[in-house]
C-alpha positions as CSV (number, residue, x, y, z in Angstrom):
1,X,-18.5,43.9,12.0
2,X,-19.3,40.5,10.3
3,X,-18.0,37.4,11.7
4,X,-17.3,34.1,9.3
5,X,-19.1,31.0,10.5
6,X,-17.1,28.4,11.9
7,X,-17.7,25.7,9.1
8,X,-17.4,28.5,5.7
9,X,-14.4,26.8,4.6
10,X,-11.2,29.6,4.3
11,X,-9.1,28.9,1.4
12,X,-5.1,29.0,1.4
13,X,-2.5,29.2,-1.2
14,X,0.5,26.8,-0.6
15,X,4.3,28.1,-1.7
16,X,5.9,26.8,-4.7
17,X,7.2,23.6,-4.6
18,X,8.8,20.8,-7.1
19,X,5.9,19.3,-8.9
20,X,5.3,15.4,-8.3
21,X,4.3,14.4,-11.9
22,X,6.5,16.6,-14.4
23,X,10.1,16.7,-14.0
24,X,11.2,20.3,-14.2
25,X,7.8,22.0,-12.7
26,X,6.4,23.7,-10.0
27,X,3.2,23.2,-8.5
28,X,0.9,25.3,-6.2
29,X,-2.1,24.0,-4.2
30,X,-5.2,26.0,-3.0
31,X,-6.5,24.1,0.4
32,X,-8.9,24.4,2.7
33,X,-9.9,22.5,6.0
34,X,-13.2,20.1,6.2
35,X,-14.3,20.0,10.1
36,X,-17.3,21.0,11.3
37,X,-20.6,19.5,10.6
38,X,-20.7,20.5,7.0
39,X,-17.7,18.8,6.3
40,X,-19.0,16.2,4.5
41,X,-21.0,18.5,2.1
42,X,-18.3,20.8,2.1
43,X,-16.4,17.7,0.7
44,X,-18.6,16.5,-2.0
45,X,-19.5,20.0,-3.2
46,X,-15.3,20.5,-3.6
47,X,-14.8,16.6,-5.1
48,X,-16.9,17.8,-8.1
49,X,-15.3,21.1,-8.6
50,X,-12.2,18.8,-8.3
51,X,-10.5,19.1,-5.3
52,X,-9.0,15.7,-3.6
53,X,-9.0,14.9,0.3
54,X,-5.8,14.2,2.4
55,X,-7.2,13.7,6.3
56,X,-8.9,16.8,7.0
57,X,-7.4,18.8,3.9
58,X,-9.3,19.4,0.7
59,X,-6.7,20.8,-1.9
60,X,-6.3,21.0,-5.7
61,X,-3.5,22.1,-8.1
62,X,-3.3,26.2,-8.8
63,X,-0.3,26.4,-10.8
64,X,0.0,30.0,-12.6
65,X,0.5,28.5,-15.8
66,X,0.4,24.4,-16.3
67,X,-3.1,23.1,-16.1
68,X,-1.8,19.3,-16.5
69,X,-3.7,17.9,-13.5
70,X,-7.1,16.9,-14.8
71,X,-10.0,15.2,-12.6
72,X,-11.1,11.9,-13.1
73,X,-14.4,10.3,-12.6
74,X,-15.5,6.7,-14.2
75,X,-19.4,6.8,-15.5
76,X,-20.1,3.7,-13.4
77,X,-23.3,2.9,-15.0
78,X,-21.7,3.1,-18.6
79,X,-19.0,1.1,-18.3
80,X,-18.5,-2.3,-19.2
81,X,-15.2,-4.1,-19.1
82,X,-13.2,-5.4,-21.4
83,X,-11.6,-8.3,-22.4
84,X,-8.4,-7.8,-20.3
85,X,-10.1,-6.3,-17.4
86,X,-12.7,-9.4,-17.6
87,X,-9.5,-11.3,-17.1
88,X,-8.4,-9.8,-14.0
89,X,-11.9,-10.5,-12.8
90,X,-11.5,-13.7,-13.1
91,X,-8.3,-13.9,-11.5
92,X,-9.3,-12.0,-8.4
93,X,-12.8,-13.4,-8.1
94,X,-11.4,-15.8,-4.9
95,X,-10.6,-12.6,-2.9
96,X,-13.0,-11.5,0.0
97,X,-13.8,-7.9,0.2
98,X,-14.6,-6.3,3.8
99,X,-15.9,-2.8,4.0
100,X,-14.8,-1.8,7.7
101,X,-14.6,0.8,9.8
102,X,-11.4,3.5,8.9
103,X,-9.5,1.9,11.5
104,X,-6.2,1.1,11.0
105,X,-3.9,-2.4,11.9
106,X,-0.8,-3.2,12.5
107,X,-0.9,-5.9,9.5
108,X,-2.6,-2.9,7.2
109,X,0.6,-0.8,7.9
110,X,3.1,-3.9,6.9
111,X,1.1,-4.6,3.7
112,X,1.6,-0.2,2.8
113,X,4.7,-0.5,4.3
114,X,6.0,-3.4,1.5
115,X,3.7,-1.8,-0.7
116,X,5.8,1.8,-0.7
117,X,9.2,-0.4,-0.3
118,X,8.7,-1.9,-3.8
119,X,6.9,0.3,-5.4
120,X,7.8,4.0,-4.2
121,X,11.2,3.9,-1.9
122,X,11.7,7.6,-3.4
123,X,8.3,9.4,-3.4
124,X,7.2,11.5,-0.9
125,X,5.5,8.9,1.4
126,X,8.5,6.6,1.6
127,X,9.3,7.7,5.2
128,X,6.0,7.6,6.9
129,X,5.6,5.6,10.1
130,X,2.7,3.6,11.8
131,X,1.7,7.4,13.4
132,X,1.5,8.9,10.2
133,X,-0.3,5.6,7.9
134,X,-2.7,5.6,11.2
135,X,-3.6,10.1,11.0
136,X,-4.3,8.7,7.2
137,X,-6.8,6.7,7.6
138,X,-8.0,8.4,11.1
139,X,-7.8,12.2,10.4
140,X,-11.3,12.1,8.8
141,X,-14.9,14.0,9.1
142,X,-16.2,12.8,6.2
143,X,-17.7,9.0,5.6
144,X,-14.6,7.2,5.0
145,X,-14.3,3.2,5.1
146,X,-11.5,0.8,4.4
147,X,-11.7,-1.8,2.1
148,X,-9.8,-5.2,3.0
149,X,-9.3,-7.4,0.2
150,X,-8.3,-11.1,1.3
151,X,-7.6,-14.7,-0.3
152,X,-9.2,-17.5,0.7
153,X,-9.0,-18.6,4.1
154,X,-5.5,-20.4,4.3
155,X,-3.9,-17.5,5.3
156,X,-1.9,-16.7,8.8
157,X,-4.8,-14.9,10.6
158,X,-7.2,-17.4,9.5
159,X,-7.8,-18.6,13.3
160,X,-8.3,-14.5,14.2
161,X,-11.3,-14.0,11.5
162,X,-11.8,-17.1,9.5
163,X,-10.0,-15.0,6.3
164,X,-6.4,-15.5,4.5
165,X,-3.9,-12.7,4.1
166,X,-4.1,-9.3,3.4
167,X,-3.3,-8.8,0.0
168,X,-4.8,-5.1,-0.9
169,X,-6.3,-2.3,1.2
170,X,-8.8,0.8,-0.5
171,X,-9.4,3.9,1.7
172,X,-12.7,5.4,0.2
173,X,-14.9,8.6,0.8
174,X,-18.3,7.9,0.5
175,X,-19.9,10.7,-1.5
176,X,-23.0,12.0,-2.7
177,X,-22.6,11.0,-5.9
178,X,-20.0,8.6,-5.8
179,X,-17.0,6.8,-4.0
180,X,-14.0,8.5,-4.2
181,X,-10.5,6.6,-3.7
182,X,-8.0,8.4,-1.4
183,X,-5.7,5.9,-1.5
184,X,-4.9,2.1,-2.1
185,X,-2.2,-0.4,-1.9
186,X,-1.7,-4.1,-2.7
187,X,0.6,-6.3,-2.6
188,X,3.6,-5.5,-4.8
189,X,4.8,-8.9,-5.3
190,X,1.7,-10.8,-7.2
191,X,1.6,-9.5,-10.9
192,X,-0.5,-11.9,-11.8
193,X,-3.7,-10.4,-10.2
194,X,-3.2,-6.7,-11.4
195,X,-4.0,-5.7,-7.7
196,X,-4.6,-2.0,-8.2
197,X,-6.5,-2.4,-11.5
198,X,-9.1,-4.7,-10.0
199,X,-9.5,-2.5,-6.7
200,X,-10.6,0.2,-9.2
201,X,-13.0,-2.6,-10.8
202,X,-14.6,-3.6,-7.3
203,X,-15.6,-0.2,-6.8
204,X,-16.7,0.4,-9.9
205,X,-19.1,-2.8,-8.5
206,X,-19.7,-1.5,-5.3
207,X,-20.9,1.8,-6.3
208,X,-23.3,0.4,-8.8
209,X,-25.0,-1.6,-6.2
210,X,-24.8,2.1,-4.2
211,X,-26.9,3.6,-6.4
212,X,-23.9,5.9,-7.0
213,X,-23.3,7.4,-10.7
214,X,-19.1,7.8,-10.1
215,X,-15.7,6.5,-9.1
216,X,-13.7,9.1,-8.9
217,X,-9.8,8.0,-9.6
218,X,-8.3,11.9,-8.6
219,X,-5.9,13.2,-11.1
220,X,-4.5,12.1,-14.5
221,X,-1.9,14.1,-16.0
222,X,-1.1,13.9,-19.7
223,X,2.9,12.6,-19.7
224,X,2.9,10.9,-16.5
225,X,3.9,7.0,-17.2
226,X,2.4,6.9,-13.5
227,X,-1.0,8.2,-14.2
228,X,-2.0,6.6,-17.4
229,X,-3.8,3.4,-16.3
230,X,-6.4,6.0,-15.1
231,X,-7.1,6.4,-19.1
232,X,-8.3,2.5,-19.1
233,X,-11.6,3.1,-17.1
234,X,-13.9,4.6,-20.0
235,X,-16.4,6.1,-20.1
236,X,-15.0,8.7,-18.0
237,X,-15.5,12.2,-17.6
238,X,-12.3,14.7,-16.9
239,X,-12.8,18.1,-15.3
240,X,-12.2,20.9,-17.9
241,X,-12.1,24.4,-18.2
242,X,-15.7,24.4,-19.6
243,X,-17.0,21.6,-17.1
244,X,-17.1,18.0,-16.8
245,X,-16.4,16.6,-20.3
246,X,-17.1,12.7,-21.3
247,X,-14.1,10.7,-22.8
248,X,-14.7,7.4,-24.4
């Protein structure tokens, strides 16, 4: 009798359930859990064939017969912004960004908490507590870090660290290849930076001065109002039957 190793990752099929992104749907997960010392390999090796990471859960969409969910990964050496993105640039270019430990704060959790208040009081993370927002950013064996983005020091915890508020937060897997972002929120209230278009613009910087070739945004679905700023960010490539396909 053979025996699996402890860290050959077992896959699992999730029940149906009411899809996220198209009114009207189902969706079906396939899932698997990264621990063990290959976890991080484990992860990048599933991150290109599409998959997404939530704590120690790698899962992607298996629906029997909607293939809407379609990986997306910015070609970070390609890309050049544009007029409006140059704009947000400028607007932002007074924030600090820390790359820290994932570690999370009680003023991280009132920034997401005001963050999912305004912006998502009816999706499926509206009722998580400080436990749950800290197993998010703790419940990890891959290289994961927390990106802190700040204004200039005039802030209330100025005399704690010399830096102004909070005003957005990026949890990122460090890949192979790439930096991949799990998750990010901003505050909801100052339109005039564009917040969550210029956290994806930082890390299109920071990977470039990585070495690293993508960003990868997770999943755009065709129809979603919610998912098409992720169109923007071009050149990008989007995961296809066939393979990896450049758009833009």
């Amino acid at each position: 009798m053979t025996t699996q190793p402890r860290d050959t990752p077992q896959f699992y099929l999730t029940a149906p359930s009411a899809c996220p992104y198209l009114p009207g749907r189902e969706e079906r997960k396939v899932f698997t859990h990264l621990v063990g010392k290959r976890a991080s390999e484990i992860n990048d090796i599933l991150t290109q064939g599409g998959f997404r990471r939530s704590q120690t859960i790698a899962y992607r969409p298996a629906c029997e017969t909607c293939r809407a969910c379609v990986s997306v990964r910015i070609l970070v050496n390609e890309f050049a912004p544009s007029r409006s993105f140059r704009r947000i640039l400028t607007a932002n270019s007074d924030l600090t960004a820390e790359v820290r430990s994932a570690t999370p704060t009680s003023e991280q959790y009132g920034l997401f908490r005001h963050y999912l208040d305004t912006r998502h009081a009816d999706g499926g993370m509206a009722d998580m507590t400080v436990l749950d927002y800290a197993m998010m950013v703790e419940d990890s064996h891959v290289t994961t870090r927390l990106i802190e983005y700040r204004t200039p020091g005039t802030g209330p915890y100025l005399d704690r660290s010399g830096a102004g508020d909070l005003v957005a937060v990026a949890l990122t897997d460090i890949l192979a290849d790439g930096l991949s972002m799990v998750y990010s929120f901003y505050e909801p209230d100052d339109g005039n930076r564009s917040l969550g278009s210029y956290i994806i613009l930082d890390h299109i910087t920071k990977a470039r001065e990585f070495g690293l070739p993508y960003v990868y945004l997770g999943y755009w679905v065709e129809g979603s109002r919610k998912m098409h700023y992720k169109t923007r960010f071009r050149p990008q490539e989007r995961l296809l039957p066939h393979g990896w396909s450049r758009i833009g």
